[in-house]
N, C-alpha and C positions, 0 to 999 in steps of 0.2 A: 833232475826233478822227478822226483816217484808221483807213483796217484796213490793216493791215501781213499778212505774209504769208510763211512762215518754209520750207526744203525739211527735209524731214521721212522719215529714213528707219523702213519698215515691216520686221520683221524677221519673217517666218513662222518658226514655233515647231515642231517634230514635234507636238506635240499641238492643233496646230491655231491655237493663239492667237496673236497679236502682242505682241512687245516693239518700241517705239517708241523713238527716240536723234533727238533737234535737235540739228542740231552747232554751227550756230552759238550753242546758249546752254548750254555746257558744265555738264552734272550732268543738265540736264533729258530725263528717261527715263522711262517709262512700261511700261503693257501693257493689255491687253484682250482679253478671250475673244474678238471676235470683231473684225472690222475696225471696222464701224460705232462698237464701244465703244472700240477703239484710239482712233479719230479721235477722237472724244471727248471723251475723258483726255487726250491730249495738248493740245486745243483749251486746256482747265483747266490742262494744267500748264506752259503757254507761259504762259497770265496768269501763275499766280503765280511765276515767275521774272523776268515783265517787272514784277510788284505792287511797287513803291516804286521804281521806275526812271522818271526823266523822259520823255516820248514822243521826248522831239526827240534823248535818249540811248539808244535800244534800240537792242540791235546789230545793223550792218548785214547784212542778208541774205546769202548766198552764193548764187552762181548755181547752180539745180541742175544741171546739166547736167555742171560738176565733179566731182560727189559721185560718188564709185565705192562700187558694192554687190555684193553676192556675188550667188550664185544664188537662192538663197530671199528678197532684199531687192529692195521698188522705193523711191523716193525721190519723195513727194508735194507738194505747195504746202498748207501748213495755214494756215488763214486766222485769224487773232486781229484779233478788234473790240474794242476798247478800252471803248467805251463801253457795246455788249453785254455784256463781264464785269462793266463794273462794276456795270450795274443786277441780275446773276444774283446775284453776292459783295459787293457795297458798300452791301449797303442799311441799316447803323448810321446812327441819326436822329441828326442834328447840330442843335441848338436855333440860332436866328436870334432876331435883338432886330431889330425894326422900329419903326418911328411910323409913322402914320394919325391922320388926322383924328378929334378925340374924335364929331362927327356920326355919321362913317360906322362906325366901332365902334359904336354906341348902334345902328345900324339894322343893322348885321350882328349883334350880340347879339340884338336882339330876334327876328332871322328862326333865329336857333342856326345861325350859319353854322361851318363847320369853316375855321377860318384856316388851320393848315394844310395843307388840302387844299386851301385856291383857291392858297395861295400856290404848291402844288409845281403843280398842273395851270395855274397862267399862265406856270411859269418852261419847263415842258416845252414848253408853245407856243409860248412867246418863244423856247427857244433851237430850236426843232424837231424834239424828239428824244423826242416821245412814246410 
């Protein structure tokens, strides 16, 4: 999973906050009292408008340099990690059916081992994304 990386206009507010607009993922808008939470929100509301979209189909970036803004707007790079959102938002447990040797069940029962927790902490190693 790559980080993708969207230009992102900031809109200063008279009352000080941020309204946020990605153009290239039409609807997706936001806000934030302050920039910090701007960034933020937007970081969350780029997942879930790329959430049930294939990686290899999210829409292609726009160059920022393009993007024309008023006086109170800059246009930033906001960065979405795929795999970041998913462990913050995806963590519903999905059951797995496996086999193992009847031995080595009989010697991890008897130590009370947590199946799965070897199993998520050997696939986090294996794929390296601990």
């Amino acid at each position: 999973m790559a980080k993708h990386f969207y230009p992102v206009i900031f809109h200063k507010e008279e009352t000080g906050s941020y309204s946020v607009f990605v153009p290239d993922l039409p609807g997706c808008n936001t806000e934030g009292e302050t920039l910090d939470e701007a960034y933020e929100m937007v970081a969350d509301a780029i997942g879930l408008y790329l959430e049930g979209i294939k990686e290899e189909e999210y829409p292609v970036r726009s160059d920022p340099k393009m993007i024309t803004v008023e006086e109170n707007e800059f246009v930033a790079l906001v960065e979405f990690n795929k795999l970041e959102y998913d462990k913050k938002h995806n963590t519903k447990a999905v059951k797995k059916t496996l086999t193992i040797p009847a031995w080595l069940n009989e010697y991890a029962e008897k130590e009370n081992v947590n199946f799965s927790g070897v199993l998520q902490d050997a696939l986090k190693s294996k794929l390296n994304v601990g």
